[in-house]
C-alpha positions as CSV (number, residue, x, y, z in Angstrom):
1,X,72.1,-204.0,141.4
2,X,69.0,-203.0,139.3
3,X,69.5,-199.2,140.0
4,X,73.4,-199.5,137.8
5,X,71.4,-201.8,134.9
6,X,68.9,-198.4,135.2
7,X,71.6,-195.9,135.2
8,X,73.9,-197.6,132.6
9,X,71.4,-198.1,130.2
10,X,70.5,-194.1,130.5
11,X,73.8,-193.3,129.8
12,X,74.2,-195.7,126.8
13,X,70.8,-194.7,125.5
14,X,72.0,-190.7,125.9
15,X,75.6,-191.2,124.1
16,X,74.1,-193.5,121.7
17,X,71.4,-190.5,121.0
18,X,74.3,-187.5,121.1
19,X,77.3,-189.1,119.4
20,X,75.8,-192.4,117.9
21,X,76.4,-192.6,113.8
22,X,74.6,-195.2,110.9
23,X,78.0,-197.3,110.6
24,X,75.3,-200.6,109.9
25,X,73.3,-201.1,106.5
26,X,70.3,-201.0,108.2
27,X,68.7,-199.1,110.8
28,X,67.5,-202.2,112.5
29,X,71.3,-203.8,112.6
30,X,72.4,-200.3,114.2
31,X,69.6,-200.5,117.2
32,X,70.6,-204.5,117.4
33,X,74.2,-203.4,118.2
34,X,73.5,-200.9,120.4
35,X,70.9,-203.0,122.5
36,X,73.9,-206.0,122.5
37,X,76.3,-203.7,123.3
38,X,74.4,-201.9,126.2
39,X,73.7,-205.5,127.3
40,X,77.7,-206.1,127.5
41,X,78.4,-202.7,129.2
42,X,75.6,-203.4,131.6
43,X,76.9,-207.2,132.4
44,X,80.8,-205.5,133.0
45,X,79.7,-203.2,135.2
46,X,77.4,-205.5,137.0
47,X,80.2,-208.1,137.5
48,X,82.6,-205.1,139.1
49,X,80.1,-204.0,141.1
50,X,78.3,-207.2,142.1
51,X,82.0,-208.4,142.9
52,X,83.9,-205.3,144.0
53,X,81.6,-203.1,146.2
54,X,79.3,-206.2,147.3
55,X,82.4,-208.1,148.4
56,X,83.8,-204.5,150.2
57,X,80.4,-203.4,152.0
58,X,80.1,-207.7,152.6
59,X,83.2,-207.7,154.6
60,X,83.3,-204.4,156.8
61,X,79.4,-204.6,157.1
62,X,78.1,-208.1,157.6
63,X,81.6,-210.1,158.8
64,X,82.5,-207.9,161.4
65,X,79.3,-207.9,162.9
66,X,79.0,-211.6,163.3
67,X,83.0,-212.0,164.4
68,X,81.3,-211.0,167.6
């Protein structure tokens, strides 16, 4: 699961980079946001995959071996 935290977070950090625009007061507030909402992005995709692929590779992988 660490390797999609690594990869989303490279993505986030490279769109923020490209396409990202001062819409904050501060600078400080903007790099806050971005960091929280990396942190959200990160947690959704960590949830799908955690629940989605783990359960998938879980169930043709591990169950079927044991049903032996």
């Amino acid at each position: 699961m660490l390797w999609t935290a690594f990869l989303a977070a490279i993505v986030i950090l490279i769109i923020g980079l490209c396409f990202g625009k001062l819409i904050e007061p501060t600078l400080e507030l903007e790099i806050a946001k971005w960091v929280v909402m990396g942190l959200v992005i990160i947690g959704i995709l960590e949830g799908f995959i955690g629940m989605g692929v783990g359960g998938i590779i879980y169930h043709f992988w591990y169950e079927k071996r044991n049903r032996k």
